[in-house]
C-alpha positions in Angstrom: 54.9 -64.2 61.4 54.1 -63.7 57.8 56.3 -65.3 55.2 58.1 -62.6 52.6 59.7 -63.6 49.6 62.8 -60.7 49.1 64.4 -60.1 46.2 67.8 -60.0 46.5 69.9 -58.4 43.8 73.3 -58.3 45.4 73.6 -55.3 46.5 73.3 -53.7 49.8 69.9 -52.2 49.7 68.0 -55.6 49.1 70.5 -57.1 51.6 69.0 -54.8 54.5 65.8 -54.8 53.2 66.0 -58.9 54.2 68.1 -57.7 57.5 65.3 -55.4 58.2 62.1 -57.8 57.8 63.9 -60.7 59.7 64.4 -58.6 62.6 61.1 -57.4 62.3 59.9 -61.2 62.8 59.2 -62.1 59.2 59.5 -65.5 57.9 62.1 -64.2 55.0 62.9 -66.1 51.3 65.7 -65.2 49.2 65.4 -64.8 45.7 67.8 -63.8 42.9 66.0 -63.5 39.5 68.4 -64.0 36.9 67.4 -62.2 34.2 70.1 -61.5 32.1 73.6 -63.5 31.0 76.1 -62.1 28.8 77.4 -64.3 25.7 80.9 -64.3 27.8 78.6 -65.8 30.5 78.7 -62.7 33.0 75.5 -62.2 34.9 73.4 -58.5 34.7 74.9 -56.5 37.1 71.2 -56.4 38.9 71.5 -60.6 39.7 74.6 -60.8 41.0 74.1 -64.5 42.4 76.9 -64.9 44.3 77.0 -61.8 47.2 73.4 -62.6 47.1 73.7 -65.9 48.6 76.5 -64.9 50.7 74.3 -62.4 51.9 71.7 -65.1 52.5 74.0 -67.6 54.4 75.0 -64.4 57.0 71.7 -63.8 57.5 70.6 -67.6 57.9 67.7 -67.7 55.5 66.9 -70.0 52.6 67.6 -68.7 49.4 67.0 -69.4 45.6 67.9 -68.3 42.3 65.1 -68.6 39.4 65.9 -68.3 35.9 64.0 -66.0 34.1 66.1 -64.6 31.0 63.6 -65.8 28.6 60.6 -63.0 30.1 63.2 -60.5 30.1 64.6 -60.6 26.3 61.0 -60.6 25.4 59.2 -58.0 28.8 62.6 -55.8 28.8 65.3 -56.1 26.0 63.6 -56.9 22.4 61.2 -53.6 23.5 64.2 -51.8 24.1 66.1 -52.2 21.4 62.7 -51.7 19.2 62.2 -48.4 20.8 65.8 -47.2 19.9 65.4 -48.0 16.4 62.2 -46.2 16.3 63.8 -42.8 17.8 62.8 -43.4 21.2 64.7 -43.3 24.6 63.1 -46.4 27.0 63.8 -46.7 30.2 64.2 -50.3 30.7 64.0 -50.3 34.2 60.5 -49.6 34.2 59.3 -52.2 32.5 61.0 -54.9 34.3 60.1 -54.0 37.5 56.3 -54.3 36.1 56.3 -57.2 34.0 59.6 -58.8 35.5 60.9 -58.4 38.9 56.8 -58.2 40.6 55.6 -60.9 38.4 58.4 -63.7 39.0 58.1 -62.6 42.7 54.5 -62.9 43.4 54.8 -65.9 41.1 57.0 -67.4 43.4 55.8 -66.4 46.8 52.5 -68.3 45.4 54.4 -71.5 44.9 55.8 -71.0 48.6 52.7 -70.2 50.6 54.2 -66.3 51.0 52.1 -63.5 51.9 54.2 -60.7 50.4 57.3 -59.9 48.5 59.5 -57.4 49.6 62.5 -55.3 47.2 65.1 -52.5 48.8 63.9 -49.8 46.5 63.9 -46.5 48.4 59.9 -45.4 48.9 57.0 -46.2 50.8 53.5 -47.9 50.0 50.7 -46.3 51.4 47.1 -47.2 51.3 45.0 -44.0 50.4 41.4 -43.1 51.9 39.6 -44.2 49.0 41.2 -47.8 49.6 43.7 -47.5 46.6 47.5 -48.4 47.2 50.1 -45.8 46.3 53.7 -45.2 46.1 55.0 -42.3 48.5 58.7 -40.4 47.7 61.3 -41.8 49.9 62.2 -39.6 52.8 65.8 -39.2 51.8 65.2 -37.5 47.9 68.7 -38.1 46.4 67.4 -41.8 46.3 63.8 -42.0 45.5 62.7 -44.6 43.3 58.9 -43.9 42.9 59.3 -43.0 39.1 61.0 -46.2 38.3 58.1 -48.1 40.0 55.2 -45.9 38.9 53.6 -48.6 36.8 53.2 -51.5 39.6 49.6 -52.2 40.0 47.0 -52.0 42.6 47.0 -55.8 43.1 51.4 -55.6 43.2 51.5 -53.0 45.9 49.0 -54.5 48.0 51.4 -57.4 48.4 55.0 -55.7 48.5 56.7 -54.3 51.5 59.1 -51.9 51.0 61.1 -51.0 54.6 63.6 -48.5 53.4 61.6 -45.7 52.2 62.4 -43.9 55.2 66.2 -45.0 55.4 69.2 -42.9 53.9 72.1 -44.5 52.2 74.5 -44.1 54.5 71.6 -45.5 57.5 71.7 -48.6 55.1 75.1 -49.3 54.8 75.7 -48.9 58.7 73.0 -51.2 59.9 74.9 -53.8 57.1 78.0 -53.2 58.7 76.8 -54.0 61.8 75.1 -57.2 60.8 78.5 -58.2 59.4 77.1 -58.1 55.8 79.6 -59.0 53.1 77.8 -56.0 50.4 77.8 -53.3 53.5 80.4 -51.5 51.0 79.6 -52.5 47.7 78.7 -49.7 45.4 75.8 -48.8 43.6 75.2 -49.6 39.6 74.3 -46.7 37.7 74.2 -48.9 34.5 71.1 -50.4 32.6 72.3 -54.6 33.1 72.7 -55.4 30.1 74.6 -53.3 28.4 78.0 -52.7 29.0 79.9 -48.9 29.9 76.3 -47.7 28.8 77.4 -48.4 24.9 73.7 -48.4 24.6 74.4 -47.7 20.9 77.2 -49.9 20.1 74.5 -53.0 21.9 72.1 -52.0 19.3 74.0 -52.1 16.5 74.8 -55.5 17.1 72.1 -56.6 17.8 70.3 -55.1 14.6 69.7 -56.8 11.6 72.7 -56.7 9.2 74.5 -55.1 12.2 74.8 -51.9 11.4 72.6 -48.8 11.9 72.0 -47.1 8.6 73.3 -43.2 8.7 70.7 -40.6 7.6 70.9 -36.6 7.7 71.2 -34.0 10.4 68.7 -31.4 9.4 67.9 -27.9 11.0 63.9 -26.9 11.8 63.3 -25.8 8.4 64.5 -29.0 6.8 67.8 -27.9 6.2 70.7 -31.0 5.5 73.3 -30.0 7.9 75.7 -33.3 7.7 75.5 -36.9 8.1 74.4 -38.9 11.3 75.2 -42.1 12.3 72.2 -43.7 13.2 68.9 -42.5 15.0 69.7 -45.5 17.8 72.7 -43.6 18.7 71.0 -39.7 19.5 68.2 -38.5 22.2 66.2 -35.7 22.4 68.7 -33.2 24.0 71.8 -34.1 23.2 75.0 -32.2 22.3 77.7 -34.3 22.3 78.9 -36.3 19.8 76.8 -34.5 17.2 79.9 -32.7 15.1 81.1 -29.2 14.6 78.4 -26.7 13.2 80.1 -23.4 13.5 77.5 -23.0 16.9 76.4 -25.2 19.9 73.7 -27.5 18.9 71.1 -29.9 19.8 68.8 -32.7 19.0 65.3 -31.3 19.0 63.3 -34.3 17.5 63.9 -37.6 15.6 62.3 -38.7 12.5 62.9 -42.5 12.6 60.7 -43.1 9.9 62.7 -41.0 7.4 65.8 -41.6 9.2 66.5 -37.9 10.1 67.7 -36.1 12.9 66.5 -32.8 13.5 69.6 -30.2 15.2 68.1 -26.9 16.9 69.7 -24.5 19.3 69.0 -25.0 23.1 66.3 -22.3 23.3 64.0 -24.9 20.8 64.1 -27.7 23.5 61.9 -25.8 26.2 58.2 -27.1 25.4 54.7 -26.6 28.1 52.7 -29.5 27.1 53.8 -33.1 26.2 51.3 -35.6 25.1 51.4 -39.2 27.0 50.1 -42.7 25.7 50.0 -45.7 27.6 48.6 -43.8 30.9 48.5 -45.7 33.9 47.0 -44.8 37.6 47.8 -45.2 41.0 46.3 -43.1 44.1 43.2 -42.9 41.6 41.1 -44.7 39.7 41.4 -44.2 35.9 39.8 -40.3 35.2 37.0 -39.9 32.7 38.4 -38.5 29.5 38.0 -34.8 29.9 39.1 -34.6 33.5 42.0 -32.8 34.4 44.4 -33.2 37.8 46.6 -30.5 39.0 50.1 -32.5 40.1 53.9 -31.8 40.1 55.3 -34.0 37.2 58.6 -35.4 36.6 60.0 -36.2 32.7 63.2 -38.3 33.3 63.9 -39.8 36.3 66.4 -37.3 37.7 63.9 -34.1 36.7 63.1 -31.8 39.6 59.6 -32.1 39.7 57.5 -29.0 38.3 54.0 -27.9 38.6 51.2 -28.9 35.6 47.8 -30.1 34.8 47.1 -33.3 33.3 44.4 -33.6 31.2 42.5 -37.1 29.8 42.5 -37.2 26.4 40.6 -40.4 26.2 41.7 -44.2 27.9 45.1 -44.6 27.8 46.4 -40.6 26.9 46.8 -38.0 28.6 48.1 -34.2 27.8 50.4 -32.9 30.6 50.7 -29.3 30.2 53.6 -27.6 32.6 53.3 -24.0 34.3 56.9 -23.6 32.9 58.5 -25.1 29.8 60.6 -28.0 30.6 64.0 -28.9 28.8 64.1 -32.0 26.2 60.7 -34.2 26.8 62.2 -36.8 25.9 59.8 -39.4 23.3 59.8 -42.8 25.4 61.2 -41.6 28.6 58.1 -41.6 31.6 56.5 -38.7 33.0 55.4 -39.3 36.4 52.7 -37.1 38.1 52.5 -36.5 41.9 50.6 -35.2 44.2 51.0 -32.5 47.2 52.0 -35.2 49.4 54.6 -36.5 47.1 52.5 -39.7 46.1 51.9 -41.1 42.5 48.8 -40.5 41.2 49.9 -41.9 37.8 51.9 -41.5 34.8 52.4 -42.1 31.1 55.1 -42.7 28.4 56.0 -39.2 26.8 54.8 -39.8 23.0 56.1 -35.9 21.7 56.2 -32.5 22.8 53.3 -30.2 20.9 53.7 -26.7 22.4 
């Protein structure tokens, strides 16, 4: 059979994702990428070495870690922390899956005479009419994973396997109880790897130059000083907590990085139709014309019920996503993801601002 390289992350879902294609008759690799070590010398909570390899010995396949901190601090964190500082929310997961977790993979599945690599996210690839690969929502919803994956490429997908898209949590953690797998009951991280208790703030700040994050003003829609923030890194489109006491429930609307304010509204002010995108990319299709427009459901965060809209091409590169109903607190950095009837990804963008 085919050799697959896996990437193995620790946790239980890449565990039976290697259970499942070994069974299946697959010639299966190991790998850990290592992409992230604390200055306490604690791994990312997305390499945990260890229950990988333990994982591997059960199993009775090779296994390998590679090193790869230096691609992420430049693919993954330094963005990150650039977009915070600018007033965006990132969502760091995306971009290592692109330029990260698919390129050390395939990288390394090269260097070992491997057909494919194979990860445990929950979804399916499918190959479309036209001869395009796509991502397909996993069957069991509370665990889809097609947003954080919607910028793999055409050449990526044609050489990943993905067995669990049809699999529910609990079906994983049985059939890795019954291979006598050591993660069968080790929980989930909710957590972006690198930074600790989410503090994503508190990591920035000390990260910063001078570390500190300078404070600016609060201000209402009309330009109104309404107090002191504590710097833009620490407040996302949305928020209410942590803001201070106004006399009334408020929220951030929109942030100014480039004069350091923070603009407060009440809720009602969040709800916008039509977000502009830049850095479009395409899946099920090939890149649209400017001036072409898709009807798709579309999804803004990665836990956002997806809604009906149009995308339109603004020209290569942006799009205009314009929703049937408003949607709450577009978020500037955050993805929006576009689907299709059939719940595959025809494409998305990163959100840029909200305009209506």
């Amino acid at each position: 059979m085919d050799k697959v390289v896996v990437g193995m992350s620790g946790g239980v879902d890449s565990a039976v994702c290697a259970l499942l294609l070994k069974q299946a008759g697959y010639d299966v690799i190991g790998v850990t990428l290592r992409t992230w070590q604390a200055d306490d010398g604690s791994e990312g909570r997305c390499c945990d070495i260890d229950d990988a390899r333990d994982t591997a010995r059960v199993l009775g396949i090779p296994y390998y870690p590679v090193n790869c901190t230096f691609d992420f601090k430049r693919e993954v964190v330094d963005p990150f922390v650039s977009d915070y500082l600018r007033g965006q929310t990132p969502n760091p997961c995306i971009r290592c899956n692109r330029y990260v977790k698919w390129e050390k993979l395939l990288a390394y599945a090269a260097v070992t005479g491997a057909r494919y690599v194979a990860t445990g996210h929950y979804a399916s690839i499918v190959r479309t009419d036209s001869g395009r690969y796509t991502l397909k929502r996993a069957q069991y919803a509370p665990k889809d994973q097609t947003y954080m994956l919607y910028r793999l490429t055409q050449e990526q997908l044609a050489k990943t396997l993905m067995p669990l898209g049809k699999l529910t949590k609990d079906d994983v953690r049985a059939l890795a109880r019954r291979a006598g797998l050591p993660v069968a009951e080790k929980p989930d991280s909710q957590e972006v790897c690198f930074v600790a208790d989410d503090r994503y703030a508190d990591y920035i700040e000390g990260v910063s130059p001078g570390g500190c994050l300078p404070a600016g003003d609060f201000v209402d829609e009309a330009g109104r000083v309404l107090g002191r923030h504590r710097g833009v890194a620490r407040y996302t489109v949305g928020q209410r907590k942590g803001l201070g006491a106004f006399g009334r429930p408020m929220y951030v609307k929109e942030i100014r990085a480039e004069i350091n304010e923070v603009v407060l509204s009440d809720e009602a002010a969040l709800y916008r139709r039509v977000i502009e995108c830049r850095d479009a990319c395409w899946m099920s299709v090939a890149p649209p014309p400017p001036g072409a427009e898709l009807t798709c459901f579309a999804r803004i965060r990665y836990l956002h019920r997806e809604q009906p809209a149009r995308v339109t091409v603004s020209d290569e590169g942006r799009v205009r996503l314009t929703f049937d109903d408003p949607v709450r607190a577009a978020t500037p950095g955050q993805s929006a993801v576009f689907y299709d009837a059939d719940g595959c990804v025809l494409g998305g963008g990163i959100i840029e601002k909200a305009v209506d």
